[in-house]
HTML snippet that shows the backbone in 3Dmol.js (N, CA, C, O; Angstrom):
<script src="https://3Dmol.org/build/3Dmol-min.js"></script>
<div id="view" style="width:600px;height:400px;position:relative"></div>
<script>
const pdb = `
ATOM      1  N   UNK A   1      15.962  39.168  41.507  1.00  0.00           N
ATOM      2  CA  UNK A   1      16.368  38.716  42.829  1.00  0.00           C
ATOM      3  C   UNK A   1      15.799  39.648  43.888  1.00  0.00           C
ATOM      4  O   UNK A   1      15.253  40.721  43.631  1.00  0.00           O
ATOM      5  N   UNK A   2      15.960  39.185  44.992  1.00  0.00           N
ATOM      6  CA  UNK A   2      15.334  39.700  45.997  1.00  0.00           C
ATOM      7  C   UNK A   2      15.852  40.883  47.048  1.00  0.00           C
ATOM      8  O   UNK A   2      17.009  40.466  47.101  1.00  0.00           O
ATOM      9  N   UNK A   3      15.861  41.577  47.572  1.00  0.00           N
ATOM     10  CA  UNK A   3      17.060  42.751  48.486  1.00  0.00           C
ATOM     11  C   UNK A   3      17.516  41.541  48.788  1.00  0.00           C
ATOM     12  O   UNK A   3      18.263  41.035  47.951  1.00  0.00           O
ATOM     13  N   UNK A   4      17.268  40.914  49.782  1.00  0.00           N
ATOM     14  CA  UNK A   4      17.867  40.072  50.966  1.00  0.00           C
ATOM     15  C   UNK A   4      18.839  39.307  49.906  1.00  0.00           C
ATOM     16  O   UNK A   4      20.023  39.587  50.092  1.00  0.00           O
ATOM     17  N   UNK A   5      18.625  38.514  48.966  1.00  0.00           N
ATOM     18  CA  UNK A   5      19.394  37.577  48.162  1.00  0.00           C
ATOM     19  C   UNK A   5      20.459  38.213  47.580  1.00  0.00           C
ATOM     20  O   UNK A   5      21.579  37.734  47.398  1.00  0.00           O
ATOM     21  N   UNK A   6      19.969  39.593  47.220  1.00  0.00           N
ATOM     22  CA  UNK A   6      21.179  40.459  46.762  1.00  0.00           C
ATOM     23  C   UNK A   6      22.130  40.626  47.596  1.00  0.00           C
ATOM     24  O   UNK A   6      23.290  40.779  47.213  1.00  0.00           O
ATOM     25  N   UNK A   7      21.692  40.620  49.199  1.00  0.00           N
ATOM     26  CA  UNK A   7      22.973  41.546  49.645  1.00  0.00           C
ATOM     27  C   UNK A   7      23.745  39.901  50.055  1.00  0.00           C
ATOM     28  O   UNK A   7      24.955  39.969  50.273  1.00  0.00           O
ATOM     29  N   UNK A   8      23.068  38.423  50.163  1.00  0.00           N
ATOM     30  CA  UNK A   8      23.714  37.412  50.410  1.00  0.00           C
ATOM     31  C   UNK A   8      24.536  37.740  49.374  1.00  0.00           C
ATOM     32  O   UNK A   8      25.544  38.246  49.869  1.00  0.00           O
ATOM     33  N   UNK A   9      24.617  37.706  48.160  1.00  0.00           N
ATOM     34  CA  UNK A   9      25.654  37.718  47.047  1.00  0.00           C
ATOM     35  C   UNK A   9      26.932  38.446  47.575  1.00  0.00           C
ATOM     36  O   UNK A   9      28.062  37.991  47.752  1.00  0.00           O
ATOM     37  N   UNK A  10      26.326  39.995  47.822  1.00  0.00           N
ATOM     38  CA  UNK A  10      27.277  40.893  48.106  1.00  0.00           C
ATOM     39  C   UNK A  10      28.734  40.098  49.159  1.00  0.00           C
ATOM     40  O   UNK A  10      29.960  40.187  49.094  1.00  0.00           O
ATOM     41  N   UNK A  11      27.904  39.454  49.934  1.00  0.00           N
ATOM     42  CA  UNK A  11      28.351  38.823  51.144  1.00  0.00           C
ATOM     43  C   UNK A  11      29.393  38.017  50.700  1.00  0.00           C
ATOM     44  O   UNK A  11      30.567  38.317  50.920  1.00  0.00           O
ATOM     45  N   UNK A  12      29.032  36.931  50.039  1.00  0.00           N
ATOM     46  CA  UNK A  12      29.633  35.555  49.291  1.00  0.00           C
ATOM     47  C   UNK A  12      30.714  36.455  48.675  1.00  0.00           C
ATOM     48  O   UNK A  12      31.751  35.898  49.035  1.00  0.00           O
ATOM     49  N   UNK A  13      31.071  37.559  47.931  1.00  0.00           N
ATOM     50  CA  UNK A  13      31.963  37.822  46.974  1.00  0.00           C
ATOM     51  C   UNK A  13      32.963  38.751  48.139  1.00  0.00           C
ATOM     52  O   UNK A  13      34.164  38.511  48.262  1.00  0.00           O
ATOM     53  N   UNK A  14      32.501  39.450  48.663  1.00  0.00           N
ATOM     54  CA  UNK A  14      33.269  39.781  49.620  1.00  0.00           C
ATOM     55  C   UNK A  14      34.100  38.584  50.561  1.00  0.00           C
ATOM     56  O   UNK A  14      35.191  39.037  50.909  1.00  0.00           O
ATOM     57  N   UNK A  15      33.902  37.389  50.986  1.00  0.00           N
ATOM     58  CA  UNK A  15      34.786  36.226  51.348  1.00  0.00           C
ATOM     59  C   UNK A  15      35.518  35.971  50.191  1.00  0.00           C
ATOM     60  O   UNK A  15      36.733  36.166  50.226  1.00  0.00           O
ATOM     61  N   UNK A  16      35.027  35.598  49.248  1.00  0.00           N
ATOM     62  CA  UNK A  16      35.628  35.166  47.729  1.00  0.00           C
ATOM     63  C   UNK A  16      37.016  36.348  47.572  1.00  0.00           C
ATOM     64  O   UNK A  16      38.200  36.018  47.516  1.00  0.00           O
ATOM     65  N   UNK A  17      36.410  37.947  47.518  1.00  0.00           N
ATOM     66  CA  UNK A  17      37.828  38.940  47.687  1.00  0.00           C
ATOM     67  C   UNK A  17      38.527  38.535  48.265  1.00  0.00           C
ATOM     68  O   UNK A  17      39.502  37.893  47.875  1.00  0.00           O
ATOM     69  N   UNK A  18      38.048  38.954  50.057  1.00  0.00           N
ATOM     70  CA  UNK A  18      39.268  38.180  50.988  1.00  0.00           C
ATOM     71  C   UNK A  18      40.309  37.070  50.885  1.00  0.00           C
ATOM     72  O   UNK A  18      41.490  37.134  51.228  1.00  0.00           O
ATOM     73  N   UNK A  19      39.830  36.319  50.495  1.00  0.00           N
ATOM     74  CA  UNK A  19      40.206  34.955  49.792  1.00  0.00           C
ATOM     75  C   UNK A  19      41.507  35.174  48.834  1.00  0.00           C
ATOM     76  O   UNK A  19      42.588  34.699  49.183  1.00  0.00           O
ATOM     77  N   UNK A  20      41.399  35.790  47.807  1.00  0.00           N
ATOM     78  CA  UNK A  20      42.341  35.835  46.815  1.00  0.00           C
ATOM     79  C   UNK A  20      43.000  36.854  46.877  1.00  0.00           C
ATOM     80  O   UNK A  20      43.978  36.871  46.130  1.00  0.00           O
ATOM     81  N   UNK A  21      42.697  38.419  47.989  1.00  0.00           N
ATOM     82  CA  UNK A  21      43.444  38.908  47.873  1.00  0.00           C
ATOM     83  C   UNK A  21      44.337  38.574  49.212  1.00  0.00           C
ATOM     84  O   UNK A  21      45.223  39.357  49.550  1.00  0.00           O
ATOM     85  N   UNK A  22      44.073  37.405  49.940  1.00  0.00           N
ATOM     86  CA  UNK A  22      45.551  36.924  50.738  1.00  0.00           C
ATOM     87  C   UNK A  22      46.462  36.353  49.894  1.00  0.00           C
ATOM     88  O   UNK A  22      47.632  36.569  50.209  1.00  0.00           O
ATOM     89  N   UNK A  23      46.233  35.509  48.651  1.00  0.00           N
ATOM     90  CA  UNK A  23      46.995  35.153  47.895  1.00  0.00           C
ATOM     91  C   UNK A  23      47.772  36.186  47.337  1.00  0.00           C
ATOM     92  O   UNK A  23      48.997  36.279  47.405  1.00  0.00           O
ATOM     93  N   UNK A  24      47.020  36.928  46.803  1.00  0.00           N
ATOM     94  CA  UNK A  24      47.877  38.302  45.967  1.00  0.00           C
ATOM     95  C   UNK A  24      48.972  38.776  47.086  1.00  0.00           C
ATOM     96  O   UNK A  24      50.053  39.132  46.615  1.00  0.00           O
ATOM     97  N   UNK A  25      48.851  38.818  48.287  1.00  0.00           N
ATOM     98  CA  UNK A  25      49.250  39.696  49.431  1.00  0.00           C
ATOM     99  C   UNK A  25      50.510  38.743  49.501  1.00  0.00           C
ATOM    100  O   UNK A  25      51.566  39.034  48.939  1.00  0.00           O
ATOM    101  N   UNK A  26      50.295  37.398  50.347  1.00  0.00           N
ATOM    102  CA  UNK A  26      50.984  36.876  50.859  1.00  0.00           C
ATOM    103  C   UNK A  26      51.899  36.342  49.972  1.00  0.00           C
ATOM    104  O   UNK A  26      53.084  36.227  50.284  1.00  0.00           O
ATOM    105  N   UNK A  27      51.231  35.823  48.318  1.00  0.00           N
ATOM    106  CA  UNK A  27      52.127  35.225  47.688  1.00  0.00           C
ATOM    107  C   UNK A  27      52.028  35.726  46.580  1.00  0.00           C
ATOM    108  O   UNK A  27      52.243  34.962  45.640  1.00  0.00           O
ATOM    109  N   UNK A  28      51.712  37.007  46.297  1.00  0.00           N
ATOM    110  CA  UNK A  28      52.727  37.910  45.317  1.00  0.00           C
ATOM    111  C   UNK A  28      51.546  36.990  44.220  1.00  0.00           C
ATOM    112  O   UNK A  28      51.798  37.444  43.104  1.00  0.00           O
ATOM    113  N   UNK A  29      50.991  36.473  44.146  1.00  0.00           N
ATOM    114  CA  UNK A  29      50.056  35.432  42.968  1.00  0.00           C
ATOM    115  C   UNK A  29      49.304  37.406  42.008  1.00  0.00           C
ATOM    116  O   UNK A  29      48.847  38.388  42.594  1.00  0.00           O
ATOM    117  N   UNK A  30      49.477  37.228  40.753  1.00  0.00           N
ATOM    118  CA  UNK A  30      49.087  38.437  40.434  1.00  0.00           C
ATOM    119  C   UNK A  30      47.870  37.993  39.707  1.00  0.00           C
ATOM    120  O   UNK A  30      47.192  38.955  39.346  1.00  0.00           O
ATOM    121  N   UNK A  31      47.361  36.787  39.367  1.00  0.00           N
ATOM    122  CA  UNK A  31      46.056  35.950  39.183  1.00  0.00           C
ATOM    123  C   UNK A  31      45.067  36.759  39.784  1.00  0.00           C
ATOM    124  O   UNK A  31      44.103  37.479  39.524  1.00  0.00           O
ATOM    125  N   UNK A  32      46.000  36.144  41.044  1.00  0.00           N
ATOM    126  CA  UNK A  32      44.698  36.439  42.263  1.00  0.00           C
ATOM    127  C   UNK A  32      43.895  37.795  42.441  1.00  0.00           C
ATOM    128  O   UNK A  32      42.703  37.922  42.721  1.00  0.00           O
ATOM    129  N   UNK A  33      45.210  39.152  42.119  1.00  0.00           N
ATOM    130  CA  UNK A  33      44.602  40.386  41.889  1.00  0.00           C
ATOM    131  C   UNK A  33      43.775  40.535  40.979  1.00  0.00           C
ATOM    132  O   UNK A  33      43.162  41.598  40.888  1.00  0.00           O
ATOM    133  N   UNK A  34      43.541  39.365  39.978  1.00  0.00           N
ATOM    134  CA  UNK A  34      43.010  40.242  38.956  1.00  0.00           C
ATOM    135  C   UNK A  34      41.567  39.766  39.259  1.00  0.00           C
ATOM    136  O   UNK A  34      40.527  40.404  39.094  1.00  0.00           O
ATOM    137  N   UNK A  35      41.776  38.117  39.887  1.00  0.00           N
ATOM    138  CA  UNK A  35      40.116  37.617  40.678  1.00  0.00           C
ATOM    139  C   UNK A  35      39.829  38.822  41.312  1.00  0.00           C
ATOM    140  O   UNK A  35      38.887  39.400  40.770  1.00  0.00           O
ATOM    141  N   UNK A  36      40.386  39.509  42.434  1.00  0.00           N
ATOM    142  CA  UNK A  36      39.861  40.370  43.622  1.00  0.00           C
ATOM    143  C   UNK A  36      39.331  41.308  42.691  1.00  0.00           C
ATOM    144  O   UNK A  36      38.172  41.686  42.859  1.00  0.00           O
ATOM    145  N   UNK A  37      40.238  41.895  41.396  1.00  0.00           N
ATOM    146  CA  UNK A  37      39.553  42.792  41.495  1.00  0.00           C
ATOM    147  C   UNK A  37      37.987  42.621  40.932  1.00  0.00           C
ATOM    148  O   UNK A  37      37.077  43.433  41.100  1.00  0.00           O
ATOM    149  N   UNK A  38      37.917  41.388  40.243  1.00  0.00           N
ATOM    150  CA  UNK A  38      36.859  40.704  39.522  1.00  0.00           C
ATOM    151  C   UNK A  38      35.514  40.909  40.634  1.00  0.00           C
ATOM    152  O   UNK A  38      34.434  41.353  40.246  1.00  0.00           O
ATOM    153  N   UNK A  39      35.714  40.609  41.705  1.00  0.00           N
ATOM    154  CA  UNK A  39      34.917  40.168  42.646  1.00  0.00           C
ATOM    155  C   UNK A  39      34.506  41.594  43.061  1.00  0.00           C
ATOM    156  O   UNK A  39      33.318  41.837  43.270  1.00  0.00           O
ATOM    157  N   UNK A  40      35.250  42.339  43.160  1.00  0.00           N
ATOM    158  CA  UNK A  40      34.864  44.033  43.527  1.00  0.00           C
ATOM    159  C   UNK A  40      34.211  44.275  42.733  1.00  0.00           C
ATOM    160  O   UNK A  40      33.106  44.461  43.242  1.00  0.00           O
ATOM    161  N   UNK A  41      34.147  44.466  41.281  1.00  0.00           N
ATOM    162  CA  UNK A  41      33.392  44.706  40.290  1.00  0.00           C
ATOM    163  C   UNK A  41      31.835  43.990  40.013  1.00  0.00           C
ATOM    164  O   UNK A  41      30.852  44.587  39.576  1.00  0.00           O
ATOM    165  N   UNK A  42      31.904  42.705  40.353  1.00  0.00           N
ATOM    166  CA  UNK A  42      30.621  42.311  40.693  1.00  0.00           C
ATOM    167  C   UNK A  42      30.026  42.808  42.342  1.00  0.00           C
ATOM    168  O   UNK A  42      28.813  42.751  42.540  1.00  0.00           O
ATOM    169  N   UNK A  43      30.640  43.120  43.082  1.00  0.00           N
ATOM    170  CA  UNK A  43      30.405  43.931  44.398  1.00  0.00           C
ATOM    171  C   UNK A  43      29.602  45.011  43.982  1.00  0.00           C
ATOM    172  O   UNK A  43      28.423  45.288  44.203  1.00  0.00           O
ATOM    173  N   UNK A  44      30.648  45.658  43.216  1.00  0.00           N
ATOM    174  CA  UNK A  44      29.622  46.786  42.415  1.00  0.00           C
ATOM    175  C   UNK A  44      28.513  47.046  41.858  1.00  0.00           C
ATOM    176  O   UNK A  44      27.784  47.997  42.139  1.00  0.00           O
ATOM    177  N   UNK A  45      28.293  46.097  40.917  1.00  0.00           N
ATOM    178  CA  UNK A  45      27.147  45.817  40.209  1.00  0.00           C
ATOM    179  C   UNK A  45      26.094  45.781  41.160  1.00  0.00           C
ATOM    180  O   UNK A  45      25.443  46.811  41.336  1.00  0.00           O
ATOM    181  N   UNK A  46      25.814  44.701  41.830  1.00  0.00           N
ATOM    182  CA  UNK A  46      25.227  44.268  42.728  1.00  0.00           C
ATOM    183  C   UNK A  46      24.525  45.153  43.605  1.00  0.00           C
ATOM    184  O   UNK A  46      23.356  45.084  43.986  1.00  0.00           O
ATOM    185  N   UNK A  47      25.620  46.194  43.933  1.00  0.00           N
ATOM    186  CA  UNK A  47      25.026  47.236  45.393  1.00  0.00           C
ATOM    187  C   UNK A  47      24.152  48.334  44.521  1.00  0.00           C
ATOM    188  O   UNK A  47      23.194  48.980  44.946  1.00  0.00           O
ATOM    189  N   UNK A  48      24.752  48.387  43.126  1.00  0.00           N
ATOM    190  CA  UNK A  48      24.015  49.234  42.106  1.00  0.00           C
ATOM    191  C   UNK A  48      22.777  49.408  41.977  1.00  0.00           C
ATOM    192  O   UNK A  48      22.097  50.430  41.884  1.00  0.00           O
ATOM    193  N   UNK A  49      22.398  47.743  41.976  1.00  0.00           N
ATOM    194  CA  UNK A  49      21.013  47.227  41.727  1.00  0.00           C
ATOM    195  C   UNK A  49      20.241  46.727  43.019  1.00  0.00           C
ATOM    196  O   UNK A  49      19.132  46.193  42.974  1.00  0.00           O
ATOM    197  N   UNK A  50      21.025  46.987  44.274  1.00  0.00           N
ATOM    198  CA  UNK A  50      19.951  47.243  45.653  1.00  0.00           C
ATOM    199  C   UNK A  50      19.706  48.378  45.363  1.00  0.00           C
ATOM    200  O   UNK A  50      18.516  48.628  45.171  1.00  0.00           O
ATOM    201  N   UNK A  51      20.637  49.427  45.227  1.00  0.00           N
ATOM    202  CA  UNK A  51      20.222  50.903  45.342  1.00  0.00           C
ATOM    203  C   UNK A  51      19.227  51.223  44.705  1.00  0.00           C
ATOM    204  O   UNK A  51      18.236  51.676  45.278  1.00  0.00           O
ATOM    205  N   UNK A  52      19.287  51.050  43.347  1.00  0.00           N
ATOM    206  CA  UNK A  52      18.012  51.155  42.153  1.00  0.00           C
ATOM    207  C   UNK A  52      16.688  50.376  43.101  1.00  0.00           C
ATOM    208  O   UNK A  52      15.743  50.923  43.670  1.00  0.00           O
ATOM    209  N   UNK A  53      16.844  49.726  43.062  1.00  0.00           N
ATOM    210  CA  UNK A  53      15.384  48.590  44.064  1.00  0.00           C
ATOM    211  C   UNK A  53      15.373  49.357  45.311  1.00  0.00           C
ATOM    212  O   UNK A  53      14.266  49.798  45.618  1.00  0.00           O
ATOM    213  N   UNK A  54      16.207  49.584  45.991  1.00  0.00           N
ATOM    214  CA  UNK A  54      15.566  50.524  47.524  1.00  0.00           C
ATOM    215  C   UNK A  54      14.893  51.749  46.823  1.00  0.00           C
ATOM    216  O   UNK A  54      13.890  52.278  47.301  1.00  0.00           O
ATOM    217  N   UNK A  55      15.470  52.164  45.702  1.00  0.00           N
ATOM    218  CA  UNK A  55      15.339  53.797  45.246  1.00  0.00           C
ATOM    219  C   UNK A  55      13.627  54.080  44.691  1.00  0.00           C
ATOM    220  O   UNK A  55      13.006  55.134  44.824  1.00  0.00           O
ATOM    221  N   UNK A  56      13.097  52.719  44.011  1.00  0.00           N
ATOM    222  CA  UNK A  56      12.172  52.413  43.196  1.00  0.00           C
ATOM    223  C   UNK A  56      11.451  52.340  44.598  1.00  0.00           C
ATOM    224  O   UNK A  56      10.651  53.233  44.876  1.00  0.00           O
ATOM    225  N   UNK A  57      11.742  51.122  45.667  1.00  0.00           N
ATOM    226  CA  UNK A  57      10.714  51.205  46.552  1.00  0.00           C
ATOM    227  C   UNK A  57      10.139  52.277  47.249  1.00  0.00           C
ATOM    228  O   UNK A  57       8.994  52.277  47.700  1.00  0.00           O
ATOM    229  N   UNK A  58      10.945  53.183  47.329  1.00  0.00           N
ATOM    230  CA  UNK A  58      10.843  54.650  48.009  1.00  0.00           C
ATOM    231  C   UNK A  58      10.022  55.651  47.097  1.00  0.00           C
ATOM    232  O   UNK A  58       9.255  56.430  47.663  1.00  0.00           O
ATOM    233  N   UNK A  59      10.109  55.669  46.047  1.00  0.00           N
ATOM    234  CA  UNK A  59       9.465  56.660  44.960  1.00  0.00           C
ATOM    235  C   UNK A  59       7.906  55.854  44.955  1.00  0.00           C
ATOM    236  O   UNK A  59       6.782  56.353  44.905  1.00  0.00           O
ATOM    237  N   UNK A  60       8.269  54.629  45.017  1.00  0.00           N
ATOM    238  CA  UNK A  60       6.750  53.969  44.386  1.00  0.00           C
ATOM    239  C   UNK A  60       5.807  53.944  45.561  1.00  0.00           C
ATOM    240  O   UNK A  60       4.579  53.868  45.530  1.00  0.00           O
ATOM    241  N   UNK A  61       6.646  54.027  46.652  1.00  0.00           N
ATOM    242  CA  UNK A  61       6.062  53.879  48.162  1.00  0.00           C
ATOM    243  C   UNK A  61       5.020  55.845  48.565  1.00  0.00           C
ATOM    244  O   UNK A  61       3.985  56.264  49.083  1.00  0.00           O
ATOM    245  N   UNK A  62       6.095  56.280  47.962  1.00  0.00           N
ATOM    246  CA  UNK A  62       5.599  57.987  48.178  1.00  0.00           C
ATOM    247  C   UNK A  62       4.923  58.477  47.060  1.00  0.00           C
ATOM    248  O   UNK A  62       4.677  59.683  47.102  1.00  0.00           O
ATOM    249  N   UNK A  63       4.619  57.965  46.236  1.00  0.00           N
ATOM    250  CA  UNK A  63       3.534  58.166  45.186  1.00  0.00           C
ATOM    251  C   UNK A  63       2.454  57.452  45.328  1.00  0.00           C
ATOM    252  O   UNK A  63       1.493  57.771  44.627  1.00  0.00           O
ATOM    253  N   UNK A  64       2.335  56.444  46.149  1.00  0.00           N
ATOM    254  CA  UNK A  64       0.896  55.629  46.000  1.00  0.00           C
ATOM    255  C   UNK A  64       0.333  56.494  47.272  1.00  0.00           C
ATOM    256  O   UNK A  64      -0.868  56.494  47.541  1.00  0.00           O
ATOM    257  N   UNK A  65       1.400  57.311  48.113  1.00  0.00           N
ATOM    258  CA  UNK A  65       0.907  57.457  49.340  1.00  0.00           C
ATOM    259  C   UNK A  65       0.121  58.979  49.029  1.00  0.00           C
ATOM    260  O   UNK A  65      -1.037  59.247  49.350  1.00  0.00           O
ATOM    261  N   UNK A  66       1.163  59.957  48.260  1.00  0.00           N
ATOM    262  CA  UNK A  66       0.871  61.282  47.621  1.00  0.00           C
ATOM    263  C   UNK A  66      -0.260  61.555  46.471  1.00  0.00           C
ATOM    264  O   UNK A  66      -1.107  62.445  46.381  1.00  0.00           O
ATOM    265  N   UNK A  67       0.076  60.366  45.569  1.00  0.00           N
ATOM    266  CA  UNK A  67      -0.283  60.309  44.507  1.00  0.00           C
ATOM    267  C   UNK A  67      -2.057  60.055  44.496  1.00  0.00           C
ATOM    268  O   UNK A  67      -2.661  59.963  43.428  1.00  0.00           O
TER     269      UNK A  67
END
`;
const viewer = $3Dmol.createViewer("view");
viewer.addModel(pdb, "pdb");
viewer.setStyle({}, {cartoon: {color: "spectrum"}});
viewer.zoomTo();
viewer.render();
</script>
């Protein structure tokens, strides 16, 4: 996937959190915590693998330039 597509994801799951953790909040639903926390965890993943891809672009960017 692409940066940009990645961080849409990021985006989408972060509404998706919001989402279920008003349920958890408002109506005590303990489902719903376990979606939110689901959705954080793919949050995670996700920002993992921009970082790795910004990190790669930066090394690969200063070695073609150094190198």
């Amino acid at each position: 996937m692409k940066l940009m597509e990645l961080m849409s994801v990021i985006k989408e799951e972060i509404i998706k959190a919001e989402e279920e953790c008003m349920k958890f909040k408002v109506n005590d639903n303990q489902s719903a915590g376990t979606r939110v926390r689901k959705h954080m965890q793919t949050i995670k993943g996700v920002a993992q693998r921009i970082r790795t891809e910004v990190q790669e672009k930066k090394n690969n960017k200063t070695t073609s330039v150094w190198g």
